[in-house]
N, C-alpha and C positions, 0 to 999 in steps of 0.2 A: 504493500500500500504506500502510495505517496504522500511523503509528510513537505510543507514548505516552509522550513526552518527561519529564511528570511524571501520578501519578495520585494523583487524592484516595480517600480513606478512604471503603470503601464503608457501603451506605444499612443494611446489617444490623447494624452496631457499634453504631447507635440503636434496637434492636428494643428493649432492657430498657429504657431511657430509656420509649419507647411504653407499655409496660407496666405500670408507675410512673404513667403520666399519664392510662393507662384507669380504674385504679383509683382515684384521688385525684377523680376527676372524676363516675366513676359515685358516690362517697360523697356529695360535695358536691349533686347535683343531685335525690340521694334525700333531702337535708336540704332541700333548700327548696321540695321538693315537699310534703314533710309538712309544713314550719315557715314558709314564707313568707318574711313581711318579716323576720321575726326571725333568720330564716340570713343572710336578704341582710346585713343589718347587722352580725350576727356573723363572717361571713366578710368583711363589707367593714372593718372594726373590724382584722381578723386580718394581714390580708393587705396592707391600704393606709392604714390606721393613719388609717381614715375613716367617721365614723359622725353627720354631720348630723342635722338634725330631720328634714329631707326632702332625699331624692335629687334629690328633681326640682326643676331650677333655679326663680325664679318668673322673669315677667317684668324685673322688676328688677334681680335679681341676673344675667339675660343683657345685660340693659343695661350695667349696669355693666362687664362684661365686654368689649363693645364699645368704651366709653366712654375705658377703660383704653390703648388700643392707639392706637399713631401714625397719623396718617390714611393715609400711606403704608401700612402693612400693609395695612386695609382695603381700601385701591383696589389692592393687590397681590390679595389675595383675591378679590377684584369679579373682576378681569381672569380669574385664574385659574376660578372658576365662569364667567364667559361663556364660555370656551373650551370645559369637558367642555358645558357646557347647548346650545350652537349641535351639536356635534358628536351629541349625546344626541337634540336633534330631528330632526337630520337621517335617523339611524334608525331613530327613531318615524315619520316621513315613509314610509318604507321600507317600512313593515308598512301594507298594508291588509287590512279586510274583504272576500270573497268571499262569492257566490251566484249558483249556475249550475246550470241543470236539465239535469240528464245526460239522463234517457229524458224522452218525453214525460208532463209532469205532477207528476217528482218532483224536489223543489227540493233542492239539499243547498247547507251555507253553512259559514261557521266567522267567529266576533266574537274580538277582540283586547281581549282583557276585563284592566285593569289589578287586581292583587291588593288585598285591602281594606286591610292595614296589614304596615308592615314596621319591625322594628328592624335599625337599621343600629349596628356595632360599630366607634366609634374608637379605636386602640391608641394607648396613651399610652406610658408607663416611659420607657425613657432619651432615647426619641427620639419626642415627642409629634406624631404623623402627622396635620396638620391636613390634608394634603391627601384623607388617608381621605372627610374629611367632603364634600367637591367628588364625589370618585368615586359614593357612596351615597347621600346625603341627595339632590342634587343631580340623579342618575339615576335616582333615585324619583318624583323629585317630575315631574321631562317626564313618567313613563310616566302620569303620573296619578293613583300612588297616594293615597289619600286622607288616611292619617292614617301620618306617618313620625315614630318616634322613633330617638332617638339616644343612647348611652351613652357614655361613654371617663372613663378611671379620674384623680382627679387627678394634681395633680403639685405635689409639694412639699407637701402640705396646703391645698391651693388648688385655687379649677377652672383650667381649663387654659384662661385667656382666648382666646389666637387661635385652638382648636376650636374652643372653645363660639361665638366670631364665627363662624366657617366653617359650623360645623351650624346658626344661626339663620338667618346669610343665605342659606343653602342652601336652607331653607325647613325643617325641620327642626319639626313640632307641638310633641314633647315631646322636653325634655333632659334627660336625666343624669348628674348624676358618681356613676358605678359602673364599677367594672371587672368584670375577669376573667372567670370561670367563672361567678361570681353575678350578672354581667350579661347573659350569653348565658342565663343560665335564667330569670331572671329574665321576660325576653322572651319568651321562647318556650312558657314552662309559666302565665307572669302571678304573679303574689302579689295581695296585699290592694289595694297602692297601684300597682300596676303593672300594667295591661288588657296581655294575651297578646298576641302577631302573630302574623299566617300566615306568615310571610316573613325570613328572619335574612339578614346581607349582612355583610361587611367581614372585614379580614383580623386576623389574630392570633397570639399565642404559640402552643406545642404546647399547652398546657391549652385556650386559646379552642379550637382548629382540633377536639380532643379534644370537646369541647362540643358545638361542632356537630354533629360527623358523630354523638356516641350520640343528640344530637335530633332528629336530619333522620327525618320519620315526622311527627315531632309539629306541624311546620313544614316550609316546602321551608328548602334553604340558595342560596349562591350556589352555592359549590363548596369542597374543602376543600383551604386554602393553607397550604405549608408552608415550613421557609424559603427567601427569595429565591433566583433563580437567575441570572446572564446566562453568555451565551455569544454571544461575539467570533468572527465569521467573517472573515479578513481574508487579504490577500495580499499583495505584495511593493510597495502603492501607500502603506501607512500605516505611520507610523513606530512604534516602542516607546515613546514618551513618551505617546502619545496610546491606542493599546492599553492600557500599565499603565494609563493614569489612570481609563480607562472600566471596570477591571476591578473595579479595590480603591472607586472609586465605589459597586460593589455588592456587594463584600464586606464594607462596614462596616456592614453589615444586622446583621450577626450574626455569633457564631463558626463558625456553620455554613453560610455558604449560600454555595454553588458559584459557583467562576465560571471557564470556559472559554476557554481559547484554544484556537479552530481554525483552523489557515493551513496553506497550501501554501510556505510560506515559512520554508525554512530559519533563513535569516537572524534574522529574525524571531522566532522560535521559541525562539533562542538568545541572543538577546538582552534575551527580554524579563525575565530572570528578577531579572538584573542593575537592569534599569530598575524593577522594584518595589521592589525592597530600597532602593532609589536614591529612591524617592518616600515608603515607608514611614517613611523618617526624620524629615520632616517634615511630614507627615500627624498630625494633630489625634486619629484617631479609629484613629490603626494600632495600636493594642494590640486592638481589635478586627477590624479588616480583616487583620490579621498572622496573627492565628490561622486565619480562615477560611481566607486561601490556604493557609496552611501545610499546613493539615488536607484542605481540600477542594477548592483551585484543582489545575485539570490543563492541559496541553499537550499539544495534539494535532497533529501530521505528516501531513496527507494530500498528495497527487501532483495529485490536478484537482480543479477546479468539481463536475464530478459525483460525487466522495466528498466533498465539502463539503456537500453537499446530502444525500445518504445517510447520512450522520454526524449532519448538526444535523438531520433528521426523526427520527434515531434516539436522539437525547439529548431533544428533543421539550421545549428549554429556557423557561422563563416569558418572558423576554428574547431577542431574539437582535437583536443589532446587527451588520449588513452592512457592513464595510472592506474594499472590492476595488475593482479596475476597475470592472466592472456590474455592482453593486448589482439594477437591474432582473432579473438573469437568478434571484434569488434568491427575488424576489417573484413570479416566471411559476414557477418551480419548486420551491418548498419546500411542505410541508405541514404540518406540527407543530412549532408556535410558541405562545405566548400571543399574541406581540405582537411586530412586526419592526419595527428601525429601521434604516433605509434610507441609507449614505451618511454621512462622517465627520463635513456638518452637524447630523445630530441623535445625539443619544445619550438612553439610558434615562431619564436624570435627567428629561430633558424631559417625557418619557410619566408618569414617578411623581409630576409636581409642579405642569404645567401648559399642556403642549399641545391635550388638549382626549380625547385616547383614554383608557380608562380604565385604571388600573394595577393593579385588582385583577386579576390571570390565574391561569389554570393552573400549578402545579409538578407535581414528582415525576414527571413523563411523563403528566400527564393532558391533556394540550395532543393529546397522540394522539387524542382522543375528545372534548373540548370546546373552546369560547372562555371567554373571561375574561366578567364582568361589562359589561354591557350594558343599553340600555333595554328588549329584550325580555325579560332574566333577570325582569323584574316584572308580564310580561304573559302571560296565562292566551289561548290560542288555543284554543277551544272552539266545537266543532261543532256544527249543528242539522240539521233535514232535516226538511221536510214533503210529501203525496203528495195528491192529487186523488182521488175515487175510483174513477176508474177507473185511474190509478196503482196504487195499493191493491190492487186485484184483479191487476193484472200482477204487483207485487213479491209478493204476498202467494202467487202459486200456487207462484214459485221457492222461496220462503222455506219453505213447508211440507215441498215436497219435499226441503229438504236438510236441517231440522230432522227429519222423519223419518230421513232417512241416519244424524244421529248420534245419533238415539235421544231426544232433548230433545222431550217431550208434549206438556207444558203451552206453551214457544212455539211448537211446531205449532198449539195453539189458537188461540196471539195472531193467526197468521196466520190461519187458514182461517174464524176469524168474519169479519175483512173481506172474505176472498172472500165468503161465503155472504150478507155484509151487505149489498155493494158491487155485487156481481156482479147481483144480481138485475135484470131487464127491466122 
């Protein structure tokens, strides 16, 4: 039986918050639809108290950039891009083309066609997410895309040197220091100085995520990320110093994003609330990870493995980190995760920063219905089909007969010219 030891603040106390951010965001994107470069800068002027000759880095000023930073960061960066680009080909490896003739004659196929261009979004503000650039830049460019740009807003009145290194050795065409809202449109709708994409990717504040989802239609998106989540499955083999630390690890995201204790473990359970408060003291960043629990961490009581598993498919968390006996039974049975990790050797930090899977996933329960970002998120899987003619006359007598059924003429015509065409002796 499920006991709920603490519970967070449900998801409907931020409807007006949502509301607020549909508005501000539908105004702005109608400004830089009609005004262009001149919103972009007046909102980048506004908002980040940044308004260059030009957005776009040149070469030199990404050198510099480079130039700036210890050679240890770089081969830190290096390592970490080898990891997502090994892991990225390997499921590009995964996806092949098809062609196989079903009836005698008629070929049907489908190509793994990479998208023409993608802007990919680096979130900067308090915590400048270089590793964004590995996740995007970096699994654009396996899939093949051709032409990848990149935004992320400065910092300090400066670009954000070890980004702007991560999006160039990522392989990143064009760079920008742009943020926000004016960046996601930016992209997506084009200006003067800025050629459109088919394709937006990376994660963001409520306004970015906002952005998105009113432009998705005008471009695909990846999917829409809200704040982080984890969720700790653990049982009586892990102790509370190592639960807390994994917890507030991912609660220092934000004042709002979740994070989950689920155990069978009394003990555990009761213990651990002490062992946060206990680490919060001396944590760096607990004036922000303080509030998320406060507000939104919960504890959860269940009896077995199997409401452990009915539970975490039912919270369907971006995160979910495995602390039990077998780990394995979790990976043979769970289904709605972004991203599991498996075992008290790894934890989330590793997947958001540099093991090699990618960190942009699922929130909110969309993990029920998708994955996270991937090398195919950038690949167009598109079918063809060609027929012989006497094919032609076999598909085309079905085809007629059951376009007559629902009444469609004019494709009874497409068909029955190839009979009449095809057919003849």
């Amino acid at each position: 039986m499920k006991k709920i030891l603490k519970e967070g603040i449900s998801s409907e106390v931020s409807t007006s918050d949502k509301d607020k951010a549909k508005k501000i965001v539908e105004d702005i994107i109608a400004n830089i639809e009609q005004c262009g470069d001149v919103a972009v800068r007046e909102l980048s002027e506004k908002f980040d108290k940044w308004g260059p000759k030009n957005f776009r880095l040149s070469n030199a000023q990404i050198k510099k950039c480079i130039d700036s930073l210890p050679a240890s960061t770089i081969a830190d960066i290096k390592f970490a891009q080898t990891q997502v680009r090994n892991f990225a080909q390997a499921q590009l490896d995964s996806l092949h083309d098809i062609e196989i003739e079903t009836l005698p004659g008629v070929t049907l196929g489908h190509k793994n066609i990479p998208v023409a261009s993608v802007g990919c979004y680096i979130p900067g503000g308090k915590f400048p997410m270089v590793a964004s650039a590995h996740m995007s830049v970096v699994t654009a460019k396996v899939a093949g895309v051709k032409r990848v740009i990149a935004c992320t807003p400065p910092n300090k009145g400066e670009p954000p040197a070890a980004t702007v290194a991560a999006m160039a050795l990522g392989g990143a065409d064009e760079i920008y220091i742009l943020g926000g809202v004016q960046a996601i449109a930016a992209m997506a709708m084009g200006t003067e100085s800025i050629d459109a994409v088919d394709f937006l990717v990376g994660p963001g504040n409520a306004f970015v995520a906002e952005a998105k989802r009113q432009l998705f239609g005008r471009v695909g998106i990846d999917l829409l990320a809200g704040p982080t989540e984890t969720l700790i499955i653990a049982d009586d083999s892990v102790d509370a110093e190592m639960v807390a630390t994994d917890l507030l690890g991912q609660a220092e995201h934000g004042y709002n994003s979740p994070a989950v204790l689920l155990t069978t473990s009394e003990n555990l359970a009761n213990e651990i609330e002490d062992e946060i408060q206990r680490q919060l003291k001396v944590l760096p960043t607990a004036d922000t990870a303080s509030a998320s629990w406060r507000d939104y961490g919960q504890i959860i009581l269940v009896d077995s493995e199997e409401e452990m598993v009915a539970e975490g498919d039912r919270i369907a968390s971006e995160h979910v980190q495995i602390l039990t006996k077998n780990p394995q039974y979790f990976l043979d049975n769970m289904s709605n995760y972004g991203s599991l990790f498996l075992g008290e050797e790894t934890n989330v930090s590793f997947g958001d920063k540099v093991i090699g899977t990618n960190h942009t996933l699922p929130t909110m329960g969309a993990a029920r219905y998708t994955g996270g970002l991937w090398v195919g998120k950038f690949i167009k899987t598109c079918t063809y089909q060609k027929c012989t003619k006497e094919a032609s006359v076999v598909i085309g007598q079905y085809c007629s007969r059951l376009c007559e059924l629902e009444g469609f003429k004019g494709h009874k015509e497409q068909a029955d010219l190839r009979v009449r065409r095809y057919g003849k002796k």
